[in-house]
C-alpha positions in Angstrom: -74.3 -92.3 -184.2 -73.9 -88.2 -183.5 -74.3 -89.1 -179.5 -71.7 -91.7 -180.0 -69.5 -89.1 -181.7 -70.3 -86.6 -179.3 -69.2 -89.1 -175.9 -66.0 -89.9 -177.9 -64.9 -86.3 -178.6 -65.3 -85.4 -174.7 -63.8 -88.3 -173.6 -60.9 -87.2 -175.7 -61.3 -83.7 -174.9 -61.1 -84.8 -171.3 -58.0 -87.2 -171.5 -56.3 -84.1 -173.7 -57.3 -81.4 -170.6 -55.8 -84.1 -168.1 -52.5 -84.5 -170.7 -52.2 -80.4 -170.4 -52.7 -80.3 -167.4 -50.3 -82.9 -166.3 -47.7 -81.2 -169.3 -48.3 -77.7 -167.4 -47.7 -78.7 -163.7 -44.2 -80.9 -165.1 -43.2 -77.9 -167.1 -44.7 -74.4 -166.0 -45.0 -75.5 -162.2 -46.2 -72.4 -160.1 -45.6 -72.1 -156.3 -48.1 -70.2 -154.0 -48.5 -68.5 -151.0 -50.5 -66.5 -148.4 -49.9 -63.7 -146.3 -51.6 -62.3 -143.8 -52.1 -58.1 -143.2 -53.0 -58.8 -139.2 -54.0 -55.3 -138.0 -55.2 -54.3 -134.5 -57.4 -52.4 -133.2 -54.8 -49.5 -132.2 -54.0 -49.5 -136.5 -50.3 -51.6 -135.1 -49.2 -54.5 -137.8 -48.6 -58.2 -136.5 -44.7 -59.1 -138.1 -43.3 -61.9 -137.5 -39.0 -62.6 -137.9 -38.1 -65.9 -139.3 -35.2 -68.0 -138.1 -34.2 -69.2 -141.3 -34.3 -66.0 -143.1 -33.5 -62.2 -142.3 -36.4 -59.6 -141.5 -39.8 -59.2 -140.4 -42.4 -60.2 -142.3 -46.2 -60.2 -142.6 -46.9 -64.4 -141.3 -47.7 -66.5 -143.8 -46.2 -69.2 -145.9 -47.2 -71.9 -148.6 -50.5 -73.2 -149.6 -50.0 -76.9 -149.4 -51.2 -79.2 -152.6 -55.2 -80.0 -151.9 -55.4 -76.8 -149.6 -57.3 -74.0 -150.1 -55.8 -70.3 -149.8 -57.9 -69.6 -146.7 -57.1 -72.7 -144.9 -53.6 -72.5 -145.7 -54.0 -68.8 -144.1 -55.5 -69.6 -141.4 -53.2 -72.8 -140.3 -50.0 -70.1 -141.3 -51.7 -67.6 -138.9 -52.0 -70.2 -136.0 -48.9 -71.5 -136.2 -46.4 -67.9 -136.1 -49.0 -66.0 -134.5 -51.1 -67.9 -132.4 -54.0 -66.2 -134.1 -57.5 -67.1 -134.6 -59.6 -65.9 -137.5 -63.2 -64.8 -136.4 -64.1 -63.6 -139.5 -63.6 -63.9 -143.2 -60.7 -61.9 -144.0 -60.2 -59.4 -147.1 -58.3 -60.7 -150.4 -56.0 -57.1 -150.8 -54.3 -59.2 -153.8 -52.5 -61.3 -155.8 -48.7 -60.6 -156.3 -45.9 -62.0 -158.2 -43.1 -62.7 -156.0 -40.2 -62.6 -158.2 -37.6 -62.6 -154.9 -38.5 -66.9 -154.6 -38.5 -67.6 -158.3 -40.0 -66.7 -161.3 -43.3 -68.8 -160.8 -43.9 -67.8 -157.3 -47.4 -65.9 -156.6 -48.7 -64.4 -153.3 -52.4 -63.9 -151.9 -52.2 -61.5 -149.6 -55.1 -60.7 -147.2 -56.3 -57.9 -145.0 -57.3 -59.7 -141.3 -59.1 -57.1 -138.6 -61.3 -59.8 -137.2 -59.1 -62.0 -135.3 -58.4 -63.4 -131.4 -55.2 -64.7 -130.2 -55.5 -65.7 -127.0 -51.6 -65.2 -126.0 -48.1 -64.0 -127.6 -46.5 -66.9 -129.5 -43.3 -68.2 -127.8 -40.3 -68.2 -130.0 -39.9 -71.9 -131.6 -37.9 -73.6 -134.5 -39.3 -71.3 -137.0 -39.9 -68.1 -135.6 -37.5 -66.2 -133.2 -40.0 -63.1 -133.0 -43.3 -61.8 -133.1 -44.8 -58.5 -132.2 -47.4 -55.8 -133.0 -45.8 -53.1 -134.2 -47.4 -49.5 -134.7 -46.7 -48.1 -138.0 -43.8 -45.4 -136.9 -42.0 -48.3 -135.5 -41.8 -50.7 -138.0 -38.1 -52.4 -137.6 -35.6 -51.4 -140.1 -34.9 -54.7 -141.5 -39.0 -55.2 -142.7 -38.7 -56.4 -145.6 -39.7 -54.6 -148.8 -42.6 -56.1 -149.8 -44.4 -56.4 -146.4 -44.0 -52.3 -146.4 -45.4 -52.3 -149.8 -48.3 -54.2 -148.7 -48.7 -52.2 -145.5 -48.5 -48.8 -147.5 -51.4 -49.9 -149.7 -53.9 -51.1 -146.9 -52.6 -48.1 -144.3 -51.9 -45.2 -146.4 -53.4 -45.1 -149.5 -50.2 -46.3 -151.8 -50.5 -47.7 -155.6 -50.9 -51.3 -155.1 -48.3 -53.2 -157.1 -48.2 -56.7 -158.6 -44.9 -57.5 -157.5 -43.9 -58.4 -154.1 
């Protein structure tokens, strides 16, 4: 009789888990996305300038549903830089991204172990992309990708927004 009780209350535990769950991604639905810090061996910053929106950013994008952050990071990284990881790269953080919406969260990561075999050509989605040393940034980088450059390069308080 108590094992009976006990396979009934986790089987409603379990359909009461999959009802919040179900409750929280209707309601509370979070968006999330990865960056990439891409930094050479000469210290310059791989930014990348968007056809659809104004600035240089660090590449990236969002983390498609059943893909993890690394895969998603790695396909982002292919596709606007032509750039291979060849090594695990370091999570440098988490950030709210308040700019997107109010449920948007970034993973940003540090990559120094990378090969890409040849500049990207401009396409659909991105009009530019360069290595840029860190006293020539453009002045249209956006605020957020020289927040994130600050911490890893020079030391800066590391924020949780964006």
């Amino acid at each position: 009789m108590a094992g009976a009780l006990s396979g009934m209350r986790e089987s409603i535990e379990l359909a009461m888990r999959r009802c919040m769950h179900l409750y929280w991604r209707l309601t509370r639905g979070l968006t999330l996305g990865v960056r990439g810090l891409v930094i050479d061996d000469d210290r310059r910053v791989f930014l990348v300038q968007h056809t659809y929106v104004r600035g240089w950013h660090l590449p990236g994008g969002g983390v498609e549903p059943g893909e993890t952050l690394l895969a998603a990071l790695a396909r982002e990284l292919a596709e606007e830089g032509n750039i291979e990881l060849t090594a695990p790269p370091g999570l440098h953080g988490m950030f709210f991204n308040g700019h997107i919406s109010r449920r948007d969260h970034v993973a940003c990561y540090v990559i120094q172990a990378f090969r890409q075999s040849a500049p990207p050509a401009p396409n659909s989605e991105i009009a530019a992309s360069r290595f840029f040393s860190l006293d020539e940034l453009p002045g249209d980088t956006t605020a957020g990708t020289r927040a994130r450059i600050a911490e890893v390069l020079l030391g800066a308080p590391v924020s949780e927004r964006w």
